[in-house]
VEXFIBA-133664 format. One record per residue (C-alpha): residue in three letters; x, y, z. Coordinates in steps of 0.1 Angstrom, whole numbers, plus 5000, padded with zeros to 4 digits. Layout:
BEGIN
alaXYZ/...
END
This chain:
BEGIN
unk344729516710/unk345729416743/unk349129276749/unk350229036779/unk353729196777/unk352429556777/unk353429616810/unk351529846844/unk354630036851/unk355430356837/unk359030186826/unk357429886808/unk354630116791/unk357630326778/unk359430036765/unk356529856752/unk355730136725/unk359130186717/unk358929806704/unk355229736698/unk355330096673/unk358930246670/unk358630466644/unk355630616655/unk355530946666/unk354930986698/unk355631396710/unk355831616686/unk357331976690/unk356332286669/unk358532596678/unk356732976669/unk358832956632/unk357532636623/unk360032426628/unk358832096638/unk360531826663/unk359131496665/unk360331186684/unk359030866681/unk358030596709/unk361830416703/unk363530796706/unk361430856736/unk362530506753/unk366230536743/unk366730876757/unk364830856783/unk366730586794/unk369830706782/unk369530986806/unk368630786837/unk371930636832/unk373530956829/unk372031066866/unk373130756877/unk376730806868/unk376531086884/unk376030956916/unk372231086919/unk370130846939/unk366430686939/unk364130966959/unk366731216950/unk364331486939/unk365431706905/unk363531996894/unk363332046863/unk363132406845/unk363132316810/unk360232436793/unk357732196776/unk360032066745/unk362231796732/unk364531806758/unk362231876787/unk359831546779/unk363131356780/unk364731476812/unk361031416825/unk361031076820/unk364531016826/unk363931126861/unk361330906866/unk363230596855/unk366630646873/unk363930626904/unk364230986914/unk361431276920/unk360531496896/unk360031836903/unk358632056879/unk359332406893/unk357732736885/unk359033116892/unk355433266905/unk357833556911/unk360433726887/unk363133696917/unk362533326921/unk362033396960/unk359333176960/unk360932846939/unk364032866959/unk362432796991/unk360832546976/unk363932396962/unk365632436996/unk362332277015/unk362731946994/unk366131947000/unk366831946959/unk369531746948/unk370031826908/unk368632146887/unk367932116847/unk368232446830/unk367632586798/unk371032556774/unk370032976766/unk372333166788/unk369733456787/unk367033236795/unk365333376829/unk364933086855/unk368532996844/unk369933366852/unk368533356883/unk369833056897/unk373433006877/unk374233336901/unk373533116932/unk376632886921/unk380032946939/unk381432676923/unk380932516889/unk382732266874/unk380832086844/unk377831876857/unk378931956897/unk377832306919/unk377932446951/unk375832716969/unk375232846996/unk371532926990/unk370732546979/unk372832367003/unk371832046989/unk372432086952/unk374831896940/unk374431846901/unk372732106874/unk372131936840/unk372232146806/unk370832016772/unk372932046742/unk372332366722/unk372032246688/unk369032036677/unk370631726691/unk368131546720/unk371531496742/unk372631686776/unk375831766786/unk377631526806/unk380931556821/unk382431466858/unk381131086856/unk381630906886/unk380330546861/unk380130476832/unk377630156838/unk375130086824/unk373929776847/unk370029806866/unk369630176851/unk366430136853/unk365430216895/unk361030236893/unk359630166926/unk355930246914/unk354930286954/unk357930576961/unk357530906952/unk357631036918/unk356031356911/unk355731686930/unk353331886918/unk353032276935/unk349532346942/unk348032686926/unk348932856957/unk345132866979/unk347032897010/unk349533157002/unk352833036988/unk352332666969/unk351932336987/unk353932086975/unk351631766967/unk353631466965/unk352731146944/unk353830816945/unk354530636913/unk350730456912/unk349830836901/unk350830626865/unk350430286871/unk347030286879/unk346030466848/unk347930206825/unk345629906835/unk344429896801/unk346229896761/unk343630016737/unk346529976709/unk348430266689/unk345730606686/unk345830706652/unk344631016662/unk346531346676/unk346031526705/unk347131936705/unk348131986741/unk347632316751/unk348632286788/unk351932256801/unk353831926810/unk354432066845/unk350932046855/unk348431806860/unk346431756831/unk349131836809/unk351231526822/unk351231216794/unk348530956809/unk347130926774/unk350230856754/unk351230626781/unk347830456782/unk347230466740/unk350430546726/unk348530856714/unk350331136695/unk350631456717/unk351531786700/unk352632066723/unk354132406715/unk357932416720/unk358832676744/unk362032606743/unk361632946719/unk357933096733/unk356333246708/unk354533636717/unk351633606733/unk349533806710/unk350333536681/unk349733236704/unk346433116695/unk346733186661/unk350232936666/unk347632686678/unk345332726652/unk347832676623/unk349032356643/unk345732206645/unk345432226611/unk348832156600/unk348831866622/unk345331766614/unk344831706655/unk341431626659/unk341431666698/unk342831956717/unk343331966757/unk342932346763/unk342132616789/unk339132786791/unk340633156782/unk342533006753/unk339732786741/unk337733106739/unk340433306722/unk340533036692/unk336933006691/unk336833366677/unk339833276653/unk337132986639/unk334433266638/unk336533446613/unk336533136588/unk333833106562/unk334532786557/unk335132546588/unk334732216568/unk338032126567/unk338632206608/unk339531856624/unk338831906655/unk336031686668/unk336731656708/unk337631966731/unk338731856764/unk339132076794/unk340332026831/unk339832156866/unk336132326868/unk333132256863/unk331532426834/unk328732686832/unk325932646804/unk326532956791/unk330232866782/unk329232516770/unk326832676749/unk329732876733/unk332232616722/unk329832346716/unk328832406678/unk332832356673/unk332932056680/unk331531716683/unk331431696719/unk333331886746/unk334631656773/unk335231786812/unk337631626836/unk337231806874/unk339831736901/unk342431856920/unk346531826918/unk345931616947/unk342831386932/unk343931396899/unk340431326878/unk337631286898/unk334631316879/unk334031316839/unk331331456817/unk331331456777/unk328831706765/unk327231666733/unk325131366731/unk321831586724/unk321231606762/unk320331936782/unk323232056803/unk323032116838/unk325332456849/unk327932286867/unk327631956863/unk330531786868/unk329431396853/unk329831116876/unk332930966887/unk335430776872/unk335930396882/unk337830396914/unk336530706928/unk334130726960/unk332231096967/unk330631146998/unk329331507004/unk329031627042/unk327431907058/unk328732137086/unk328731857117/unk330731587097/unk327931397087/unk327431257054/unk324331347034/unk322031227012/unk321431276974/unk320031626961/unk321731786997/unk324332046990/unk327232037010/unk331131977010/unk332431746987/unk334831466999/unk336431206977/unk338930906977/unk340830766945/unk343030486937/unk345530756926/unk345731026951/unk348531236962/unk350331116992/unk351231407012/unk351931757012/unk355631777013/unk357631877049/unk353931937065/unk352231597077/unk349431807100/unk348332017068/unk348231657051/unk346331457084/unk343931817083/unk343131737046/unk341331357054/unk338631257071/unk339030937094/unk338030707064/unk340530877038/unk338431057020/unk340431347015/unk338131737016/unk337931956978/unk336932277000/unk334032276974/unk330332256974/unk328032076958/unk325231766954/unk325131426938/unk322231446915/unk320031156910/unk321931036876/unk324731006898/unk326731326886/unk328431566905/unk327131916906/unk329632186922/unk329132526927/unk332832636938/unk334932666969/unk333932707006/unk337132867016/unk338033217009/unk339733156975/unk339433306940/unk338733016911/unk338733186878/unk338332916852/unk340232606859/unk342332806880/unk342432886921/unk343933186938/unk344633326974/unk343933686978/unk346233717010/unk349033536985/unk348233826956/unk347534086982/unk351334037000/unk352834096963/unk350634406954/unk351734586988/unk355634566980/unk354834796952/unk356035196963/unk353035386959/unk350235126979/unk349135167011/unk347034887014/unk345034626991/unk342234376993/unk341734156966/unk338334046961/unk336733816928/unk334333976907/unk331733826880/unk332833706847/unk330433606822/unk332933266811/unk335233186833/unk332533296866/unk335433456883/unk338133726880/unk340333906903/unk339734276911/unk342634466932/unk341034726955/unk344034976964/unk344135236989/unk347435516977/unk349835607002/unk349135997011/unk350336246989/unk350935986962/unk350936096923/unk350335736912/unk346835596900/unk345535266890/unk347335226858/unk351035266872/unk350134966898/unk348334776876/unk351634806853/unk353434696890/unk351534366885/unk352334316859/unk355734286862/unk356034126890/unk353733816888/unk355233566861/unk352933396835/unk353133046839/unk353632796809/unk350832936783/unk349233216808/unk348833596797/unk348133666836/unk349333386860/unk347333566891/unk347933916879/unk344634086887/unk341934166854/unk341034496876/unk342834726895/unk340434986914/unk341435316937/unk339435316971/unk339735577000/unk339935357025/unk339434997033/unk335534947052/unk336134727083/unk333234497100/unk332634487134/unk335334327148/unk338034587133/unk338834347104/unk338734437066/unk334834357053/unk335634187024/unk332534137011/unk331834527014/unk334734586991/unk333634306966/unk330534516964/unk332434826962/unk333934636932/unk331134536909/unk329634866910/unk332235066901/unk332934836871/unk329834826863/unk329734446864/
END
């Protein structure tokens, strides 16, 4: 059901749905009560647009970036696209840290003109940076610390989709609408594999090449899992389908320990019959399902999952679920490279990532820079039609990142198979990936040592049956010290934040005493000795 007026911006797709399907929903919001929020494709469209206008009148410009720190929920999907369509940069900002330390850098790095916060006055991200105001008057601050803030944005507290608005420098309502799909959009913060974030940038063809095609209004409804803020989580499909997306509203997190069943009772309430999930999570819910005699009314039919490739042993788990489970790998910088739908009666190759998608070249190098042939392992390079465009106040990290032809390096290893598929076996560089996820040891190890009673701390992965990875702190006391492993792993706990839908964020599994810290021969901490040390004293 293609339409000659459905548009290839992200504007016109919005607007095209709102008239093509109005009443349809198009995000729905379930908060951990039950209560149920759902806004159609014209309610998405007018809101959106309304508060474009709204940033507008107050004097916000295009390539002004806004970070928003709503959580996924009515309000945050509508500031989202509202930012996008008064032609300023999102920026979906996360703590990492409970001080902020971390975001506020960041927010100070992109020069941040505007802040959205959460209309709870107890709610954490906005404690932390309503202190930083000197002056507040309505919609307009000052600070010191963000010198560059101008504007912080509040939604109304009631159920009403509206924001706060006051200190209007317009009222009009002429060329709201600012999309320049080639000028930045999005900034995304990387999972922090060089210490503190990068911050990838992405124009506005991060959308518009997804949305060359209409495939008319879905009738089917997608649980989303993972957060709006990151990259899978952000809404190609209803843009490209008009697909119903149902999300958890976090406006009002439920406890962790009742989250999956939450998900479970939405799936079926909802009667979603595909569910975009982490690998964790999906695992969690699969022993839910185990507990079901009766799994004959389940409507789910298609699991997909994002980042990694998968190991047979995990597909093997979660495959008599469903009908097939589909596997997206990529980066924040790539977006999807590769795509591989299990479940067609075919034998599954560990870590085989399928081939890649239309508009994607992968070229796999060794050592010397020179490109190899099929069936050779080496590192994988890639180009896309919807790549990142730069890392964010650092061109030479960004020029390091390409090759002389564009093809930009994954820092992973791997072959093109004869079928075409990618196979990859994980990172080259010195980085954790635990599921879909990638951590820096000198990142976790730099938080770990603030903590009183620790001397010193290497943090090394260990095996893990599912996810291939976890992270093991090795910590050496300070002298004299009555602590013990349970007290720092408490430490961690504290102090790194979960992110969006994540028990851990990069809180280590393990936490293990050592003596000392083995050195190599040139004086320098022998990690590979300690991740040794590691799996035999847990027994891994």
């Amino acid at each position: 059901m293609t339409s000659l007026n459905s548009g290839q911006t992200l504007p016109e797709r919005l607007e095209y749905w709102a008239k093509v399907h109005p009443d349809s929903d198009a995000f729905v919001f379930i908060d951990k009560d039950g209560s149920r929020t759902a806004l159609t494709c014209k309610e998405i469209f007018v809101h959106a647009t309304d508060f474009a206008k709204h940033l507008k009148g107050l004097g916000l410009d295009p390539g002004d970036v806004i970070c928003s720190l709503l959580p996924d929920s009515p309000h945050g999907i509508i500031a989202f696209f509202g930012i996008l369509l008064a032609g300023c940069v999102v920026f979906n900002g996360n703590l990492s840290l409970k001080d902020g330390s971390f975001l506020i850098q960041n927010l100070v790095k992109t020069k941040c003109r505007a802040l959205i916060l959460s209309s709870d006055v107890n709610e954490e991200r906005r404690c932390i940076f309503t202190k930083l105001f000197e002056v507040q008057d309505g919609n307009k601050v000052s600070s010191t610390v963000l010198p560059d803030l101008t504007h912080v944005v509040f939604p109304c507290k009631n159920k009403s989709l509206e924001f706060l608005w006051r200190n209007l420098i317009t009222e009009s309502v002429d060329d709201v609408i600012r999309h320049n799909p080639k000028a930045d959009a999005v900034i995304l913060l990387s999972s922090g594999t060089t210490g503190m974030s990068k911050l990838i940038v992405h124009p506005g063809t991060l959308f518009t090449t997804l949305l060359k095609g209409v495939y008319g209004k879905h009738t089917t409804k997608m649980m989303n899992y993972l957060s709006l803020s990151w990259m899978p989580g952000l809404p190609f499909f209803y843009l490209s389908t008009g697909q119903t997306r149902v999300f958890i509203d976090q406006s009002k997190p439920p406890q962790l320990d009742g989250l999956i069943q939450l998900v479970y009772e939405i799936i079926m309430n909802e009667r979603c019959d595909i569910v975009l999930i982490g690998l964790p999570e999906l695992l969690d819910l699969i022993k839910i399902l185990k507990t079901k005699p009766d799994l004959q009314n389940w409507p789910l039919k298609y699991c997909h999952l994002g980042g990694r490739p998968l190991s047979k042993s995990f597909v093997d788990t979660v495959l008599p679920y469903f009908h097939s489970v589909c596997n997206a790998y990529g980066t924040s910088e790539t977006n999807v490279v590769s795509f591989v739908q299990i479940g067609d009666g075919r034998e599954f190759e560990d870590f085989n990532a399928g081939r890649p998608c239309t508009g994607t070249e992968v070229i796999v190098k060794d050592a010397n820079n020179q490109i190899l042939a099929k069936g050779k392992r080496g590192n994988i390079f890639v180009k896309t039609n919807w790549m990142f465009s730069r890392y964010f106040g650092d061109e030479a990290l960004t020029k390091s990142e390409f090759d002389e032809n564009g093809f930009i390096n994954l820092h992973d290893q791997g072959y093109v198979n004869e079928n075409e598929e990618l196979i990859v076996f994980g990172r080259t560089a010195e980085v954790i990936v635990r599921g879909e996820d990638y951590f820096h040891p000198a990142w976790i190890e730099s938080i770990i040592r603030s903590c009183p009673d620790v001397d010193d701390v290497i943090v090394v992965p260990v095996p893990d049956d599912i996810l291939q990875k976890e992270i093991c702190a090795c910590i050496v006391l300070i002298p004299g010290s009555d602590s013990d492993d349970k007290k720092v792993k408490e430490f961690c706990q504290k102090n790194f934040v979960r992110e969006d839908y994540s028990s851990v964020g990069a809180c280590p599994k393990y936490v293990i005493l050592l003596d000392n810290i083995p050195l190599n021969s040139n004086s320098k901490p022998d990690r590979k000795a300690v991740e040794k040390m590691a799996v035999k004293k847990l027994n891994l």
